[in-house]
C-alpha positions in Angstrom: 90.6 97.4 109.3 93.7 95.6 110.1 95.1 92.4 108.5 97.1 89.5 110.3 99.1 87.3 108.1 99.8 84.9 110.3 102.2 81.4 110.0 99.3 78.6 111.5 101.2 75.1 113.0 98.1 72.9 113.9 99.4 71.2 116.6 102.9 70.3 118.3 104.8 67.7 116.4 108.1 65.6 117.0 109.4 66.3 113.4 108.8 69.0 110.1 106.7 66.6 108.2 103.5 68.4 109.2 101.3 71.0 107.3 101.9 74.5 108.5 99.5 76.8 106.7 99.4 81.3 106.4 96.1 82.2 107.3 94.3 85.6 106.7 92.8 87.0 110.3 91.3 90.6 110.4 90.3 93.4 113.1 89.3 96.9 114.4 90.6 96.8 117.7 94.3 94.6 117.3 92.3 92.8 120.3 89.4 90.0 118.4 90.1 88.9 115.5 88.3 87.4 112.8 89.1 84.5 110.9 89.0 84.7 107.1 90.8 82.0 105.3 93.9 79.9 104.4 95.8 81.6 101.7 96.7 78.9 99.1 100.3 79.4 98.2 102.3 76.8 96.6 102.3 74.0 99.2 101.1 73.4 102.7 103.9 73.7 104.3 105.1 78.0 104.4 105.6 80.2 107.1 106.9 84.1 107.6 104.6 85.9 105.3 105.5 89.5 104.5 102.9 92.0 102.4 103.6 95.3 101.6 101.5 97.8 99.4 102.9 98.3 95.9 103.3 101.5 94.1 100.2 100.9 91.5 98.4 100.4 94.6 98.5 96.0 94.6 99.7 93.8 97.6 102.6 91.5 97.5 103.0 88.5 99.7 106.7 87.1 100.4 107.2 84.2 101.7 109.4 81.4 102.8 108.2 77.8 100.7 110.0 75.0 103.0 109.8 72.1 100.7 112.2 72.5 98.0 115.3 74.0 99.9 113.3 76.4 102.4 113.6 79.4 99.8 111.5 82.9 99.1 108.2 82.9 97.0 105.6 85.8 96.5 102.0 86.6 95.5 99.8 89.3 95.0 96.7 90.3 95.4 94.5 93.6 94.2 92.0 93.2 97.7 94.7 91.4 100.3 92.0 89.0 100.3 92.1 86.7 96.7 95.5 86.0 96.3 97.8 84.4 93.1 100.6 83.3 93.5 103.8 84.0 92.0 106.2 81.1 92.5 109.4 81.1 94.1 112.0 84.5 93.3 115.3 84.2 91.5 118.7 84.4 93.0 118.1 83.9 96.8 119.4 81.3 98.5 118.0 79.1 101.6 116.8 81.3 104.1 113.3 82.0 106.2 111.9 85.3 107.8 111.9 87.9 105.0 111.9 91.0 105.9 110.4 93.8 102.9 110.7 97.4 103.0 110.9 100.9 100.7 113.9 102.9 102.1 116.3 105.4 99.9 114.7 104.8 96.8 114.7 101.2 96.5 113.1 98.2 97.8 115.1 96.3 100.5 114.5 92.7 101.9 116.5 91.4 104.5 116.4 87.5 105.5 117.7 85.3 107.7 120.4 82.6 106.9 121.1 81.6 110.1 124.5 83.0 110.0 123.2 87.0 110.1 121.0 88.7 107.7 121.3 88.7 103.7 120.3 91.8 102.1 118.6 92.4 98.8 117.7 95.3 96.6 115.2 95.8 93.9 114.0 98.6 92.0 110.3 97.0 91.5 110.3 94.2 94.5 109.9 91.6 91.6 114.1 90.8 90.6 116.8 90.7 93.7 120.3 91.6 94.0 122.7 90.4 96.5 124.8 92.5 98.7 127.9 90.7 99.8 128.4 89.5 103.4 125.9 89.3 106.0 124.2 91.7 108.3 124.9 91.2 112.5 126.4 87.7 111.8 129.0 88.3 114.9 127.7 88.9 118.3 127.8 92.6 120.0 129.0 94.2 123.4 126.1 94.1 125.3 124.9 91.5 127.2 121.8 89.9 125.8 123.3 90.9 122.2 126.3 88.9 122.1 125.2 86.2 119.5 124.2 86.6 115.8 121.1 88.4 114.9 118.0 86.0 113.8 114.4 86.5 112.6 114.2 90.6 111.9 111.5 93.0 111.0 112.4 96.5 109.7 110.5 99.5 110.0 110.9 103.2 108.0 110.0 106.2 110.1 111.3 109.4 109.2 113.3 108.2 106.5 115.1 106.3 109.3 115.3 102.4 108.8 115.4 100.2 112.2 116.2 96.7 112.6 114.4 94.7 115.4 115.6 90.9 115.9 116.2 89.0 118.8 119.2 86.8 120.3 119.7 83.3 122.3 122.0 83.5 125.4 125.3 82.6 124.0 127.4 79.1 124.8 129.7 81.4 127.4 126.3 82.7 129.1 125.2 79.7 129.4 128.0 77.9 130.9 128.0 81.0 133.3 124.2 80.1 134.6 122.2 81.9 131.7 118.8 80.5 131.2 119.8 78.4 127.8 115.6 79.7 126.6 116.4 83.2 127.0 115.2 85.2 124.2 116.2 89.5 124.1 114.5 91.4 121.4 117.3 93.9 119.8 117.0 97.5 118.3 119.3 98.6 115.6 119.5 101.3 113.0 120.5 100.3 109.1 122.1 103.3 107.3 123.8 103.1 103.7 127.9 103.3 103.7 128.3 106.2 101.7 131.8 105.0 100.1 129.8 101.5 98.6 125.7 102.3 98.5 125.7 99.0 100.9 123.7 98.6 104.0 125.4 98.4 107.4 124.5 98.1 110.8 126.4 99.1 113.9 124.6 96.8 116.6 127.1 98.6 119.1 125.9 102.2 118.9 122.8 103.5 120.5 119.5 103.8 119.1 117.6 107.3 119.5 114.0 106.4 118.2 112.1 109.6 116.9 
């Protein structure tokens, strides 16, 4: 059975002050989906849920709690169905679109600040520390990757961790005719700088996926 967390806006509105809900969908076939429920997190008004399975075989929801300062909360749940919440997480700062993932040893969440990617690392996805600096805050060499990164999801395959985000046309392209709506989905790998433990990301080199 597949699960779909998914960030629910009722409507198109002129402002923020509107509820936006997660709700629970499930599936066999990616195609129909069934409804199941709202999840009741700490207000009406989240988005960007991300669940991964823990090692004593639970699920933990992260996500981003707009009211308040737009920061990261979590829940878990034994079934991914019945779900308590956890309240917000410690020591991260405004952000939205968290990104959770097991790579190296450690749990890693990446999220966007609007100005690149922070990244976090925890030894039991419950207490975060900061890395310094920011992930793909300065635009690359190619030509729909020449703004910052925004919005990522990482995936582990092989032992390999890749970064998927996406980019606006930047202000040059689009004094030069670029369509100012343009949207490119990006591929990079993350590796680990072997002089500082920290995670890096060359957005210039290319990507071999397995």
């Amino acid at each position: 059975l597949y699960h779909m967390y998914l960030t629910y806006v009722p409507g198109v509105f002129s402002d923020w002050d509107h509820p936006r809900n997660i709700v629970h969908l499930t599936s066999t076939d990616l195609l129909n989906w069934k409804f199941e429920s709202v999840v009741p997190l700490m207000s009406d008004k989240v988005i960007d849920a991300e669940v991964a399975r823990l090692p004593d075989g639970k699920w933990r929801m992260w996500y981003n709690q707009e009211p308040g300062g737009k920061l990261i909360a979590s829940a878990d749940s034994e079934d991914l169905y019945n779900w308590k919440d956890n309240g917000l997480l410690e020591g991260i700062e405004r952000c939205e679109g968290p990104s959770v993932f097991f790579w190296k040893g450690y749990w890693g969440m990446i999220t966007d600040e609007w100005k690149g990617f922070a990244v976090l690392r925890s030894e039991d996805a419950l207490h975060w520390t900061r890395q310094e600096g920011n992930l793909l805050s300065e635009g690359g060499n190619t030509d729909t990757d020449r703004t910052r990164g925004d919005h990522c999801d990482v995936v582990v395959q092989d032992g390999r961790a890749f970064i998927y985000y996406f980019c606006h046309a930047s202000k040059e392209e689009i004094r030069n005719g670029a369509n100012p709506n343009r949207t490119a989905i990006q591929i990079a790998e993350l590796e680990l700088d072997p002089d500082t433990g920290m995670m890096v990301c060359d957005r210039n080199r290319i990507v071999t996926l397995p």
